[in-house]
N, C-alpha and C positions, 0 to 999 in steps of 0.2 A: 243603200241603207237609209233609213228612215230618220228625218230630221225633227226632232218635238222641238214644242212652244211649252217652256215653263215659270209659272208667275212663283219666283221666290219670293214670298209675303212675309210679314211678321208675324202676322198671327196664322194665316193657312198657306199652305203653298198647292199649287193645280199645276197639272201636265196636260195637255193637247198635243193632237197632232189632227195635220190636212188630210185627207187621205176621201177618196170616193164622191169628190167634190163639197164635202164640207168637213168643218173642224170637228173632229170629236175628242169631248172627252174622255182622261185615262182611269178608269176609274181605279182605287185601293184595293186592297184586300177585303177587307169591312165593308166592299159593295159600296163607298161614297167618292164624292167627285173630289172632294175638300178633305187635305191629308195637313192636320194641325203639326205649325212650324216650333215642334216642343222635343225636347231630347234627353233621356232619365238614362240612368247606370244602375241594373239594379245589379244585388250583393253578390252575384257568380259572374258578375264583369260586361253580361251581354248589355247590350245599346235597346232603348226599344225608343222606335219613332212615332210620334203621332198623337192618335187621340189616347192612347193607354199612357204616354208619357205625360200627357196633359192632367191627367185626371192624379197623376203622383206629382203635381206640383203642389196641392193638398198634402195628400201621404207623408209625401216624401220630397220636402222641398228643396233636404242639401244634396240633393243627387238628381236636382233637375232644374234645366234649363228653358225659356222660353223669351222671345223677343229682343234675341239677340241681335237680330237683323239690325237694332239700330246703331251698334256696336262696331259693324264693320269697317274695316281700313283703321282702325285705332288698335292701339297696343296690350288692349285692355286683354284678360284672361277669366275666364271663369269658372268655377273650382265646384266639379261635379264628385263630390265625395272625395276620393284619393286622386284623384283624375284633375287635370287642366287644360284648357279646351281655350285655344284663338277663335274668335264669332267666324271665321270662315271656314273654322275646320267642324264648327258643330251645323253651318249650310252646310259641308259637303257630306256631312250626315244626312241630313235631308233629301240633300238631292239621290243620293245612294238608293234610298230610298224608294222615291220616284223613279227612280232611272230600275228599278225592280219589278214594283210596278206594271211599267210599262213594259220592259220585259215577257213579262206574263200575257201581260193586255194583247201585245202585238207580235209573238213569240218568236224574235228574233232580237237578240243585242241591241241597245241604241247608245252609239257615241259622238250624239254631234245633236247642240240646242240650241235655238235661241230663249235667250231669259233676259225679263223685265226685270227693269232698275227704275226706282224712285227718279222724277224725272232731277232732282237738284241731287244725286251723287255726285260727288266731285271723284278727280282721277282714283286718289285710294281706294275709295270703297267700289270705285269701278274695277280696278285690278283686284280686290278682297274680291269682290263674287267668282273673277273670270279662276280666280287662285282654288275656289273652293270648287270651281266645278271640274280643275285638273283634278284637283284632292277626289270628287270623285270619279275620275276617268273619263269627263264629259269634252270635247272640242267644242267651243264655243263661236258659233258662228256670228252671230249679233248678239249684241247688248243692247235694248229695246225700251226708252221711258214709257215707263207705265202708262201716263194718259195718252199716253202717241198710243200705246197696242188699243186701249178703247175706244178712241177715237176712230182709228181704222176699222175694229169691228161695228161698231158702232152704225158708221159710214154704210159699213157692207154689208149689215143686216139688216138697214132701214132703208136704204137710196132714199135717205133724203135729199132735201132740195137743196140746192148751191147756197152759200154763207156762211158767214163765221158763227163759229160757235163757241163756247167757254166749257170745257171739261176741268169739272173739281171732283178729284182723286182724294176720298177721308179715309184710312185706312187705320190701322192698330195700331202704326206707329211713325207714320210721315203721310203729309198731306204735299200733293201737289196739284199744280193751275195748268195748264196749255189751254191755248187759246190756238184752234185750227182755222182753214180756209180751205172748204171742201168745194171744189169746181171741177164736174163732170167725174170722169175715174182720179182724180188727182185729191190725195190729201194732205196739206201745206199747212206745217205747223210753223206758225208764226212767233209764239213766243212761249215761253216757259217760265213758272216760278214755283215753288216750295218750302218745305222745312223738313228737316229729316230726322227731326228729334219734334213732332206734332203728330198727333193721333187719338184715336181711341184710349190707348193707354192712359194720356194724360186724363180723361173726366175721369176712369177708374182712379187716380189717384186722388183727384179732386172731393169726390163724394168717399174715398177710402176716409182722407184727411179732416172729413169735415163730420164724419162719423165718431171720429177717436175724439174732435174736439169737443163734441155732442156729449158724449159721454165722458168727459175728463181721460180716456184711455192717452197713453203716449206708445205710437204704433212703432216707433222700433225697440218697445220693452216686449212689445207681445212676441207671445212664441210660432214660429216660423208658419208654424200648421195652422193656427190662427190668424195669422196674418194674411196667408196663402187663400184661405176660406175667405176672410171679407173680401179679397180683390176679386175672388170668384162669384162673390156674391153681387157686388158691386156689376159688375158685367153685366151680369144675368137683370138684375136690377133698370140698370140706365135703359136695355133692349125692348122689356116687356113696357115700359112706361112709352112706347109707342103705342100701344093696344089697350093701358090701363091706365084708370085716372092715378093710381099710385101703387108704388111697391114697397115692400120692407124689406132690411137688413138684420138681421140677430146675430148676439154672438155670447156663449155661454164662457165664461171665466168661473172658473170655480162654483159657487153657489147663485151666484151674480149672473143676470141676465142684462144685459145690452141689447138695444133696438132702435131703428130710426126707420121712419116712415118716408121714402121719398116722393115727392110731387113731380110732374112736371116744372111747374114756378120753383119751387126750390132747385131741380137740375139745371134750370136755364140761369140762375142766379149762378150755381159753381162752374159753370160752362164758361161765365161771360169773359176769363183770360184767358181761354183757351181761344174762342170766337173771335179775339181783338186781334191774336195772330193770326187765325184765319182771311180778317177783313186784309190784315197790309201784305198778305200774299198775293193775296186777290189783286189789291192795287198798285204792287209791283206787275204783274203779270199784265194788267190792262197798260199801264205807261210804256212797255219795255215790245210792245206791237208796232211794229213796222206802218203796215197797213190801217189807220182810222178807220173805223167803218160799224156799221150796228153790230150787235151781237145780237144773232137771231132766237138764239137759244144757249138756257146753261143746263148741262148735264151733268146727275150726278152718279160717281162711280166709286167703287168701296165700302166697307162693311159700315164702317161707323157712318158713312152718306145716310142711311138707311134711320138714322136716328130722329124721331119728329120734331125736338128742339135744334136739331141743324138746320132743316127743312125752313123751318119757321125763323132762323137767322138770317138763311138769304133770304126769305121774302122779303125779311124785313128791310135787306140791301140793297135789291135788286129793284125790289115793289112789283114781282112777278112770283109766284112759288115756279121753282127751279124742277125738271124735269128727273125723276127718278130713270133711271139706264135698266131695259131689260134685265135680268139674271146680273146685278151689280154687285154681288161676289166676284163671278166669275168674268165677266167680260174683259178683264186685265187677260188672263190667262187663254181667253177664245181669238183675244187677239195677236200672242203672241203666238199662237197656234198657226194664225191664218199670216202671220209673219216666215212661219218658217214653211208653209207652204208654199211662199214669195218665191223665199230663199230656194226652196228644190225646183223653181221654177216650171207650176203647176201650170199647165196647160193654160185654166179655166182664168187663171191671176195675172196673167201677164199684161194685162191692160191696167193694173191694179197699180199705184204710182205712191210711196209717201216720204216726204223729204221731214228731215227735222230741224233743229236748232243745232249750237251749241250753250249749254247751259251753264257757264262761268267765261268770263272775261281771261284772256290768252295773252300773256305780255312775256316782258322782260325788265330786270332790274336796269334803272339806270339815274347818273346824277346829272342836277344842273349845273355845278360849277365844283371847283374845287375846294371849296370848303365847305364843298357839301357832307355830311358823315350819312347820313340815313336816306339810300335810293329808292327812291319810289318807282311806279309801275308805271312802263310805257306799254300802253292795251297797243296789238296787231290784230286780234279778232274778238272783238264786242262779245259779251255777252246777247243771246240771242241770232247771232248769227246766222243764215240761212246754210245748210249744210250738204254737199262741201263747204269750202271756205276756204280761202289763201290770201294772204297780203305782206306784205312788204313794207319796210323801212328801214332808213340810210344812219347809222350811227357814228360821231366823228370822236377822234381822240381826246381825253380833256388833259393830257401833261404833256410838256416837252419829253420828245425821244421814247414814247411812250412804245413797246415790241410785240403787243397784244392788245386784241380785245375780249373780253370772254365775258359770255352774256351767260346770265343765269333765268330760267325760265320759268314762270310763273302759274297757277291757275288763282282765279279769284278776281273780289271788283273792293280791295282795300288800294288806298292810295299809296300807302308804306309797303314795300317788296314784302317785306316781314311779316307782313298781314294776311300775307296770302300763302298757297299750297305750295311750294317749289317744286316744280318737275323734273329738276334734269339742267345743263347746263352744255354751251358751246363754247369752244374758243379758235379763235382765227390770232395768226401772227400777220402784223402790219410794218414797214419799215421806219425805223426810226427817223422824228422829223419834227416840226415846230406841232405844236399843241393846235388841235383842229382842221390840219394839214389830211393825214389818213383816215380810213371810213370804213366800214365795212358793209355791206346790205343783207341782213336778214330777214328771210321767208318764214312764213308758218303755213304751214298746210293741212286744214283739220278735216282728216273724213268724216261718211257718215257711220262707222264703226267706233268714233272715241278715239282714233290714231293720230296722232300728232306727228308731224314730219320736218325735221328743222334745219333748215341748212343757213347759212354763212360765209359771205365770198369778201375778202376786205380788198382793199384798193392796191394792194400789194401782187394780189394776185392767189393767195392762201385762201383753200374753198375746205372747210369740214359740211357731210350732209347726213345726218341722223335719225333716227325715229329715236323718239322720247320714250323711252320705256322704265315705268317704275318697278325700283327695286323690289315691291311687296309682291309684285307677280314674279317677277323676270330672278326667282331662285337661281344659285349654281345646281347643274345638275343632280350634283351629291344630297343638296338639301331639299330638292324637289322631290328627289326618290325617298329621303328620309320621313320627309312629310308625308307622302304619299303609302309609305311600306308602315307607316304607324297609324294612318286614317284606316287604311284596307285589311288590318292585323283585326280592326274594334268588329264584335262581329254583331251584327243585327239581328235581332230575335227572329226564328225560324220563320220561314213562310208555315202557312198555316194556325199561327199561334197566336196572330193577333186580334181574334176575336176574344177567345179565352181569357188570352191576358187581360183585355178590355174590360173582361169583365169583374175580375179579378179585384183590380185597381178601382175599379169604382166603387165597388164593396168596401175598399181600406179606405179611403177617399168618406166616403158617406160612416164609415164609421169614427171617424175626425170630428165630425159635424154632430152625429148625435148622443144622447145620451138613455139611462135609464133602457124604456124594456123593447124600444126600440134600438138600442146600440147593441141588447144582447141577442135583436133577432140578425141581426147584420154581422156580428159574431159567430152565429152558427152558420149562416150563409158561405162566409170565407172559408171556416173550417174545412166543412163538408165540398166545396168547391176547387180551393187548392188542395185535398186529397185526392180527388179526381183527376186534374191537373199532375201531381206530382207522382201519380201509379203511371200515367198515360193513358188514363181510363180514357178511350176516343167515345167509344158508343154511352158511356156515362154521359158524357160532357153532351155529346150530341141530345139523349132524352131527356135531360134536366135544362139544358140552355136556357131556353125558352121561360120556361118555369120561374129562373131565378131573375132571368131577365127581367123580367113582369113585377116580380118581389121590388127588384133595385128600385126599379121606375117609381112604384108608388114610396118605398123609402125615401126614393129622390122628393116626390112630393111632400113628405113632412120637413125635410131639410129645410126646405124652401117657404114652405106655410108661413103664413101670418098666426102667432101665438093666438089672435084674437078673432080668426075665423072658427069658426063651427067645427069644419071639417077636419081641424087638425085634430080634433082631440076624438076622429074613427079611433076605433079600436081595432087593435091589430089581429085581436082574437079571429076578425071577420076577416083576414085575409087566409085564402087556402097554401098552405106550403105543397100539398098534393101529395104526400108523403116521402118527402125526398132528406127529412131530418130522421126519419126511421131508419134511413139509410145508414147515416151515423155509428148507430151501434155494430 
């Protein structure tokens, strides 16, 4: 059985697999490689994933969810109409998805993947993914930092030449650093840094923020549809001012019209605290490298990479322009493709080598003296670590007649125990004795899977030996199947259906946005089209598609116009409906 490479993203998520000596993509339904990580409830209960859910974050904002990914391993909940959704139960909507999909693609079941992780997820949100991909029926073979899978591909689609390199990972909703050391088939990731709350997201709110204050608006009075619309608009905005000297924003409130013209120099002015975190990632990432050595090159990978005000940051930093990555949507997802083709141990791969880090510091609580109240953290494996990784250290009693020791275990690089992630906890009994007399030696042993392994032998002779397993994965039975029989009950909108629907929703969508005698020609569009839809007219739907598709497109254009171009004020007379509102009657 076939093992895929899937990049859970925040904004898109992709499926690969090895297969014929290279990686291919899985493609959707809707014929695209890139299946948008968005999740809408519409009013008869079904789920719809993707780009149709996307387009009702407009519509239909309290019955949709998107970029939750950054949400994961937290308590948080989010309240999809009558519905309440943990960010790992609305991934394993996604992956359900994908895992469909593929499905289709490769017409045989697929129950076993490896999937990319931002590379600074700490243990929660690493058990949140592994939890969402039970949720949807998936074994999870690796869990894969995002700049490790492009770097790998990267490696294995160019055979460049031996050196280190710098991979910066700008995505929708966390940025991350590796810095590798590619020598012959061997790729050696050296160090790692990120943020898992930095992204794309963040300039969308930047230029959202600076819009409202342009115009005196305060954005959490505006109504949910209009608020949904500028962040869409904003997107769209920051993307094209790669290609244009400037974009605009509009936004219609009652009689009142709102507008801001964006520049380049104006985006690079709201960008610049977004960039400031960007730069001390960067120079965590360079300090926390093993190895000194040039960096021979930096590559960039992820959607918001692609931005020409980023581009133009690092040169600025660098005093080199930084190398744009092949297909840098995708190469996250091509590599964790060529990762699981690792994993079925492909013929063509077996030469193919790449070791990782560990990306937070591994301790345990412990004190200096006895009047200590607040234990800090004794680090056994560094952040950065070459992975594997194991080490050892001797801990002695601090009280007289003291009958235990019990170490509680840590992730994180805060000096206060309390400052960091708790994992899990040992205890060993020791014989009662003078204070400093008894010891215990504790091991950690970190694979390259994220496994932590902990054992404990005291001087007594008392050995406990553990895997550290967090609770938010490691459910009782009862509430895994619980989880599990309530995700697999939600039903996903038919195959078949998501083109129609797509198109449906963009119609509601563009009818949010406009007004006047173009909001009534997008009224008749839906009418006429969810009629169609709701008889199960197929051969309708199939010789009008096209038609209205074409219609949306150019409605799409007025949405988006500049009021003060020419071209927005065509006349709609001139476009042809083809007769399909005759249909109507």
């Amino acid at each position: 059985m076939a093992i895929i490479g899937i990049d859970l993203g925040t904004t898109n998520s992709l499926a690969c697999i090895y297969q014929d000596g290279k990686v291919e993509r899985i493609p959707n339904e809707l014929g695209e490689y890139k299946t948008s990580s968005a999740v809408s409830v519409l009013e008869d209960g079904t789920v719809l994933v993707g780009a149709a859910a996307k387009e009702r974050l407009v519509s239909h904002p309290e019955t949709t969810a998107a970029s939750f990914k950054i949400w994961m391993g937290t308590e948080k909940f989010l309240t999809l109409g009558k519905r309440q959704f943990k960010p790992e139960e609305l991934s394993a909507l996604v992956l359900r998805q994908l895992l469909e999909d593929a499905h289709r693609y490769l017409g045989e079941p697929v129950t076993e993947a490896v999937i990319s992780v931002p590379a600074y997820f700490n243990d929660d949100q690493r058990c949140a993914t592994k939890l969402a991909a039970q949720l949807a029926g998936l074994t999870v073979k690796r869990l894969i930092n995002e700049p490790s899978a492009a770097a790998l591909y990267h490696r294995y689609r160019t055979q460049s030449g031996d050196g280190q390199r710098m991979i910066v990972d700008f995505g929708g909703g966390t940025f991350d650093v590796s810095i590798v050391d590619c020598f012959e088939n061997i790729i050696e990731i050296i160090s790692i840094a990120g943020d898992n709350r930095l992204g794309g997201d963040d300039i969308d709110r930047a230029i959202v923020s600076y819009f409202c204050k342009e115009n005196r608006l305060v954005e959490n009075q505006l109504e949910p549809s209009m608020r949904a619309s500028l962040y869409r608009q904003a997107e769209t905005a920051k993307i094209a001012l790669s290609s244009a000297p400037a974009a605009s924003i509009s936004l219609q409130q009652g009689e009142t019209q709102y507008s801001l013209v964006l520049s380049n120099d104006l985006l690079r002015e709201l960008c610049q605290p977004v960039f400031q975190k960007v730069r001390t990632v960067i120079g965590r990432a360079i300090k926390d490298r093993e190895r000194v050595g040039r960096i021979s090159d930096v590559i960039l990978v992820g959607g918001s990479s692609q931005l020409t005000v980023f581009g133009d940051f690092l040169e600025e930093l660098f005093g080199r322009r930084p190398h744009l990555a092949a297909e840098p949507d995708e190469i996250v997802a091509l590599g964790v493709g060529l990762c699981a083709g690792i994993k079925e141990r492909a013929e063509d791969l077996q030469d193919l080598v790449m070791t990782d880090v560990c990306p937070f510091s591994l301790g345990v609580a412990t004190y200096n003296h006895t009047g200590d109240r607040t234990p800090h953290m004794a680090i056994l494996i560094p952040r950065s670590s070459m992975l594997p990784a194991s080490h050892q250290e001797r801990f002695y009693t601090l009280h007289d007649n003291q009958h235990g020791l019990r170490f509680e275990i840590y992730q994180g690089e805060g000096y206060f125990a309390s400052e960091n992630l708790k994992l899990g906890e040992v205890e060993v009994r020791v014989p009662p004795g003078p204070a400093g007399e008894q010891s215990a030696v504790v091991t950690f042993t970190y694979d390259i899977d994220g496994i932590l392994h902990v054992s404990a032998k005291s001087s007594g002779g008392d050995y406990r030996d553990q895997l550290i397993l967090n609770p938010n994965l490691h459910l009782t039975e009862e509430g895994r199947s619980k989880a599990m029989e309530r995700i697999q009950q939600i039903q996903l909108a038919a195959q078949g259906s998501q083109r129609d629907q797509l198109l449906l929703e963009r119609g509601l969508r563009l009818y949010t946005q406009l007004l006047g005698s173009k909001r009534d020609m997008v009224a008749r569009i839906i009418g006429f089209w969810k009629n169609l839809m709701e008889q199960g007219d197929l051969i309708g739907r199939e010789k009008y598609y096209t038609q209205i598709r074409d219609q949306l497109d150019w409605l799409e254009t007025q949405a988006e116009a500049d009021p003060l171009d020419e071209d927005f004020w065509l006349d709609e007379e001139d476009q042809d409906f083809g007769g399909y509102e005759e249909m109507e009657d």
